[in-house]
KOLGUSE-538082 format. One record per residue (C-alpha): x, y, z. Coordinates in steps of 0.1 Angstrom, whole numbers, padded with zeros to 4 digits, always signed. Each point is the difference from the previous one (the first is absolute). Example, Ala and Ser with C-alpha at 12.3 -4.5 7.8 and 13.67 -1.06 7.14 Angstrom:
+0123-0045+0078;+0014+0034-0007;
***
This chain:
-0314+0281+0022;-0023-0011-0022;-0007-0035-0020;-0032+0000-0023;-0027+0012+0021;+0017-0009+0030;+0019+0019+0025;+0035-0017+0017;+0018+0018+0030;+0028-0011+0017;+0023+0014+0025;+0039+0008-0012;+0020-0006+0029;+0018+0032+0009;+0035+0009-0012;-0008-0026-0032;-0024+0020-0021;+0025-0005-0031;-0004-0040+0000;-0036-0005-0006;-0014+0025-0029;-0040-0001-0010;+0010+0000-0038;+0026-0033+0003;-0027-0017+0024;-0029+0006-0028;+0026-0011-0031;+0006-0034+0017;-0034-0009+0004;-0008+0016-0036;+0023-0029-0012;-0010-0033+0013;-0024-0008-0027;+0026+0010-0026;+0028-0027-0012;+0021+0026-0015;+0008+0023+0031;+0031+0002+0008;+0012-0022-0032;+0026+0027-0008;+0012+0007+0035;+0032-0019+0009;+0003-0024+0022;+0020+0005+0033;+0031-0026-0015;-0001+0019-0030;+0006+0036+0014;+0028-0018+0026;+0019-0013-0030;-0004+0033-0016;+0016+0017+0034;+0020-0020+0018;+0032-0024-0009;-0007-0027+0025;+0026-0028+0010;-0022-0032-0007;-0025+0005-0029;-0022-0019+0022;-0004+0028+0021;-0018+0020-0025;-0030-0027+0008;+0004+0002+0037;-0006+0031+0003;-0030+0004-0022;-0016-0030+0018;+0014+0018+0033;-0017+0035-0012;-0031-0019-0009;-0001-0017+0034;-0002+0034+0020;-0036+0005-0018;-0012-0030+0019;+0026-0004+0028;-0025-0002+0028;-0017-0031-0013;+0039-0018+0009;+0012-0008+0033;+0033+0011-0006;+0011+0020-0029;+0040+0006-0002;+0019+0030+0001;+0022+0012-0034;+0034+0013+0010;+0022+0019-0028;+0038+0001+0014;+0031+0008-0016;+0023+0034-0005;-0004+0032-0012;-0014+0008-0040;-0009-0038+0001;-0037+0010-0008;-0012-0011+0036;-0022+0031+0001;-0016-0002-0034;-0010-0032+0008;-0018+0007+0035;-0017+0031-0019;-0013-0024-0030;-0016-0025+0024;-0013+0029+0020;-0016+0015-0031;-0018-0034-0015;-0011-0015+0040;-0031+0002+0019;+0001+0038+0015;+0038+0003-0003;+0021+0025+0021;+0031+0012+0001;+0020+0008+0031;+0037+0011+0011;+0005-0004+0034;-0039-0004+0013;-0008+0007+0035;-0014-0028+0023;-0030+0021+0001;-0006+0004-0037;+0004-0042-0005;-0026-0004+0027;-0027+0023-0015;+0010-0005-0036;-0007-0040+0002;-0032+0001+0023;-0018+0028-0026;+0011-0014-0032;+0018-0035+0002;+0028+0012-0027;+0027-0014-0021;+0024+0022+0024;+0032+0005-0023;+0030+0013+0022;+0033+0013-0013;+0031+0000+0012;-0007-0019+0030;+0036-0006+0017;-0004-0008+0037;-0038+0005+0001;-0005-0034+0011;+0019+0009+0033;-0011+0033+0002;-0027+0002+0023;-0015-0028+0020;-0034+0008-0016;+0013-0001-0033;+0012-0033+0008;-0033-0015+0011;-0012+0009-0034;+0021-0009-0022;+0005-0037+0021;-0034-0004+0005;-0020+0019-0032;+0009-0029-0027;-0027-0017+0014;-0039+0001+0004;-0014+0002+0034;+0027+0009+0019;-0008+0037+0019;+0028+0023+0021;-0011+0013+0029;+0005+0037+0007;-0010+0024+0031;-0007+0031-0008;+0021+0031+0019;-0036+0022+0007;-0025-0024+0011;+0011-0029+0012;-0019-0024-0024;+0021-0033-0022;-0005+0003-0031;+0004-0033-0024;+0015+0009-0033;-0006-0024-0032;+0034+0007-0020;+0000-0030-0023;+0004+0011-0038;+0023-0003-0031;+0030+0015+0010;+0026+0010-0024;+0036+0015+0013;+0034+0007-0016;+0034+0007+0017;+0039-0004-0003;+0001-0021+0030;-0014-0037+0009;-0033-0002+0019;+0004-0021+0039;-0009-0034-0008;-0027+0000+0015;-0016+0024-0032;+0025-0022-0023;-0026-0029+0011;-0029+0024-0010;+0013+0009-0032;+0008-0005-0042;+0037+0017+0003;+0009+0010-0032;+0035+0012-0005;-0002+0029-0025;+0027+0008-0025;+0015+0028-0021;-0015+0002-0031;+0015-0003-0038;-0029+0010-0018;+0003+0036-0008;-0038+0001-0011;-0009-0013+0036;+0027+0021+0018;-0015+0032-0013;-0041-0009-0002;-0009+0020+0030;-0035-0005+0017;-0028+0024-0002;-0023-0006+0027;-0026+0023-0017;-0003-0021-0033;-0033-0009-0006;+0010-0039-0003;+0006-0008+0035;-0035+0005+0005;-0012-0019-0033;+0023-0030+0019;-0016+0005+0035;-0035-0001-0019;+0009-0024-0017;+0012-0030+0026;-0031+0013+0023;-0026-0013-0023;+0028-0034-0007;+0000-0003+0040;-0039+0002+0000;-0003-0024-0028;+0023-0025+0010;-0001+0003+0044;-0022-0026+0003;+0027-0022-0022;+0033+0006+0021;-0022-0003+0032;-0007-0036-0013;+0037-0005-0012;+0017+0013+0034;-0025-0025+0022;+0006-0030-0022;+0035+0000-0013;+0023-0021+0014;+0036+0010+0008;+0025-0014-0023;+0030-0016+0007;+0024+0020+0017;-0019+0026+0015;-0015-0006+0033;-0008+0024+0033;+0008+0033-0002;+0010-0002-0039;-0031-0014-0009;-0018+0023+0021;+0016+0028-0026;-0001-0011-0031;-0034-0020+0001;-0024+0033-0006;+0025+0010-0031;-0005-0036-0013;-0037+0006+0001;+0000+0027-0018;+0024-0015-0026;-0020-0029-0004;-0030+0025-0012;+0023+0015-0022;+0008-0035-0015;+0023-0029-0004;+0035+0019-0012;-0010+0028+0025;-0004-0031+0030;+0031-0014-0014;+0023+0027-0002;-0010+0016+0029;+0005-0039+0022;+0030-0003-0023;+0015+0033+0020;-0013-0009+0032;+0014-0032+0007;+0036+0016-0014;-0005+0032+0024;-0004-0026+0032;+0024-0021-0013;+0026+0026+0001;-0016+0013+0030;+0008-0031+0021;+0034-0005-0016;+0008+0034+0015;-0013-0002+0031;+0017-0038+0005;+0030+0020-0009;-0004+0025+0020;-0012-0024+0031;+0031-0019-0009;+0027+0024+0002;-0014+0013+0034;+0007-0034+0012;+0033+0000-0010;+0007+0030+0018;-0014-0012+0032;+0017-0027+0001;+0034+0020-0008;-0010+0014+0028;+0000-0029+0022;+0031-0020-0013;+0027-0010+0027;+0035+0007-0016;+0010-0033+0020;-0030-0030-0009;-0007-0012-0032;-0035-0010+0008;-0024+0005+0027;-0035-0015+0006;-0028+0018+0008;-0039-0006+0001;-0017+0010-0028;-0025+0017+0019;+0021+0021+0018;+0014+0012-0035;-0029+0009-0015;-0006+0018+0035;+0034+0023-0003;-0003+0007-0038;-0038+0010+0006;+0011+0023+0023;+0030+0011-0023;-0024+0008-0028;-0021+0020+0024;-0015-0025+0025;-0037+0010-0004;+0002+0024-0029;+0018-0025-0020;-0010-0007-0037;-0029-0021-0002;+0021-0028-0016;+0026-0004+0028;-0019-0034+0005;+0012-0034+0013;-0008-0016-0034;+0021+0024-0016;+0030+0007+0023;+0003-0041-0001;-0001+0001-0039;+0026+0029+0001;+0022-0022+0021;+0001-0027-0021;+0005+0021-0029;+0028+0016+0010;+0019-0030+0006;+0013+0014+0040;-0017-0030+0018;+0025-0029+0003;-0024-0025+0018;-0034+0004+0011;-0019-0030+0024;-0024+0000+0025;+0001-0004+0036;-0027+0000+0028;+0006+0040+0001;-0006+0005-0037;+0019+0004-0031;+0037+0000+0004;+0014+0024-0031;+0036-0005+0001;+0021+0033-0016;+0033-0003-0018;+0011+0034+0005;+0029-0001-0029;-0031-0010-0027;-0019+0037+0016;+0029+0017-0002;+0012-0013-0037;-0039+0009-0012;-0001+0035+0012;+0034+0008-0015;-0013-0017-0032;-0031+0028+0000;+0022+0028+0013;-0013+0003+0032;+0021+0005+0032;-0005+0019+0036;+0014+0031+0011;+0038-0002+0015;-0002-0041-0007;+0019-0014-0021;-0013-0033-0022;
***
C-alpha cells in the first residue's frame, strides 16, 4: 500500500483478511487534518436509539461509551463485560449485532469453539459478540477460564498442546459482548453490565432490521478510530486520576472506572449520566445480592431448627463456618464474608442475644423469629413444615 511516495506493508493475520482493508486504512489518515470528517456520520448513541428500545434511557450512553471503550480497551486494567438477557423477540440479538458492528474488530459468534476464542483474541484482540449463549459459561472448562479470567488485562491461560508437548500462554482479555435467555454464574454476573432486555412497542424499531453491509457501520468504525486517537491520551489521564465516588469500591469500581474516563472526555452530562447509572446499577446490584445472601440464610437455618428449643447458642464462628460451606465452602460467592453474614444476622432480626465470651462471639437464635421470616418471604424446605 502506498501513502505519498511511501510504501506501507503490513501483515493480515490469517483467517481476518476482511477486518483491515487498504482503502479504510488510507481514508482515516486522509482525515485527521480535516474538521469535517465524519460530521455527518452518526454517532454510536444515535444509531442505538434509532435500533434498539432499551429499558433505562441511560443505557443508550453506556453503551456508546462501552463501544468507544473497546477502541482503547488495552490501555484499562479491567474493562467489563456487557451481558444482554431476557426472552425470546425481546431484541437481545439485534442488540449484540449493533455493538458488534460499531466496536473495535467486532465478531459475531453462535456457539464458538474453545479453539476459535483462543486464536481469535491472540491475532486480533476483538470486540467478541456471542449470541445465544445459554450454558456456555459451564460448557467447557476452557471456556470457563476465559470468560472468568478475560475481563481483565494480564491475566494468561495456560494450555498444552496435544502434538508437541509445549504450554502455550494465551492472552484472552477483550470486550466481550454475550446475549442469552438464561442468567450468567455469578461469578460472570461480577464481571458484567446485565441488562435485562424487553419486548418492544415500537413498531418502527420492531421491524428496522440490520444490514451488516451498509456502508455506515464503517463511516462509524472510522469515525471513533480517529475520536480514540485524538482523545487516548485524555481517558488514559482520566482512568489514572479519577477517584471512585461514593458508593463504588473494589470490584465495582474496578468496572465502571475506564467507562467513567471515557465519559468524562465526552463531557460533564456524559460523566454525569453515565455515574448517575452506575451508582443505581451497584445499588441494585448489592440490594439483590443481600437479598439473595439473606434468604439462603434463612434456609439454613430452617434447616437447623429443633422442633423442641426455642433458642440455641452457638459461636458465631462456627456459623459462618457451616453456612460457608452451605453456600459452597470454597466456591462460595465472593461476598459470603464475616462482615456481611454478621450484618445479615442483624438484619434479619433471628439473633435474640449476642455477647462475648473467652471463646468468641456468642449469637444466640430465636428459632420462632427464623421461622416467622422465612414464611414471611415464602420460603420453606422440602417435606418441613414452617
Amino acid at each position: 500500500m502506498s501513502i505519498g511516495e511511501n510504501r506501507v506493508n503490513f501483515k493480515i493475520p490469517k483467517g481476518f483478511k476482511k477486518l483491515l482493508k487498504a482503502e479504510d486504512l488510507l481514508a482515516l489518515i486522509s482525515c485527521f487534518n480535516d474538521e469535517s470528517a465524519f460530521s455527518s456520520t452518526p454517532e454510536p448513541i444515535d444509531i442505538l436509539r434509532e435500533y434498539l428500545e432499551l429499558p433505562d434511557n441511560r443505557l443508550y450512553r453506556i453503551l456508546d461509551i462501552w463501544s468507544r471503550g473497546t477502541y482503547c480497551f488495552q490501555i484499562f486494567q479491567a474493562y467489563p463485560y456487557v451481558w444482554f438477557i431476557g426472552l425470546i423477540r425481546t431484541g437481545k440479538s439485534k442488540a449484540t449485532q449493533i455493538i458488534k458492528l460499531v466496536s473495535f474488530n467486532g465478531q459475531f459468534v453462535v456457539n464458538p469453539s474453545t479453539a476459535f476464542i483462543f486464536r481469535c483474541i491472540e491475532a486480533i484482540k476483538p470486540t467478541l459478540a456471542i449470541d445465544e449463549a445459554c450454558g456456555l459459561d459451564r460448557s467447557d472448562k476452557d471456556i470457563v477460564a476465559i470468560l472468568n479470567s478475560g475481563y481483565k488485562s494480564g491475566i494468561v491461560v495456560p494450555r498444552v498442546q496435544k502434538e508437541t508437548g509445549e504450554i502455550e500462554l494465551f492472552d484472552v482479555y477483550c470486550p466481550k459482548v454475550i446475549n442469552g435467555l438464561e442468567e450468567l454464574s455469578e461469578t460472570l454476573q461480577d464481571r458484567s453490565i446485565t441488562i435485562k432486555m424487553e419486548e418492544s412497542t415500537n413498531p418502527d424499531i420492531i421491524n428496522r432490521s440490520v444490514v451488516e453491509e451498509h456502508p455506515i457501520w464503517q463511516k462509524i468504525r472510522l469515525k471513533l478510530y480517529k475520536w480514540t486517537l485524538e482523545n487516548q491520551d485524555k481517558i488514559r489521564d482520566y482512568y489514572l486520576t479519577l477517584e471512585s465516588p461514593e458508593g463504588i469500591s473494589g470490584r465495582d469500581w474496578e468496572l465502571w472506572r475506564p467507562l467513567l474516563a471515557i465519559a468524562k472526555v465526552l463531557g460533564d452530562e456524559a460523566y454525569q449520566e453515565t455515574l448517575s447509572f452506575a451508582k443505581d446499577y451497584v445499588r441494585a446490584k448489592i440490594a439483590s445480592v443481600t437479598e439473595a445472601l439473606e434468604s439462603q440464610l434463612l434456609l439454613w437455618l430452617l434447616s437447623k431448627a429443633p422442633e423442641d428449643r426455642k433458642t440455641d447458642t452457638f459461636l458465631f464462628g462456627e456459623l459462618f463456618y457451616e453456612f460457608k460451606e452451605f453456600m459452597g465452602g470454597k466456591n462460595a460467592p465472593r461476598w459470603v464474608t464475616r462482615q456481611r453474614i454478621a450484618f445479615n444476622f442483624k438484619k434479619l432480626g433471628v439473633v435474640k442475644r449476642v455477647y462475648q465470651t473467652k471463646d468468641g462471639t456468642m449469637y444466640e437464635i430465636d428459632w420462632q423469629k427464623v421461622r416467622e421470616r422465612a414464611k414471611k418471604r415464602g420460603l420453606k424446605l422440602e417435606n418441613k413444615e414452617i
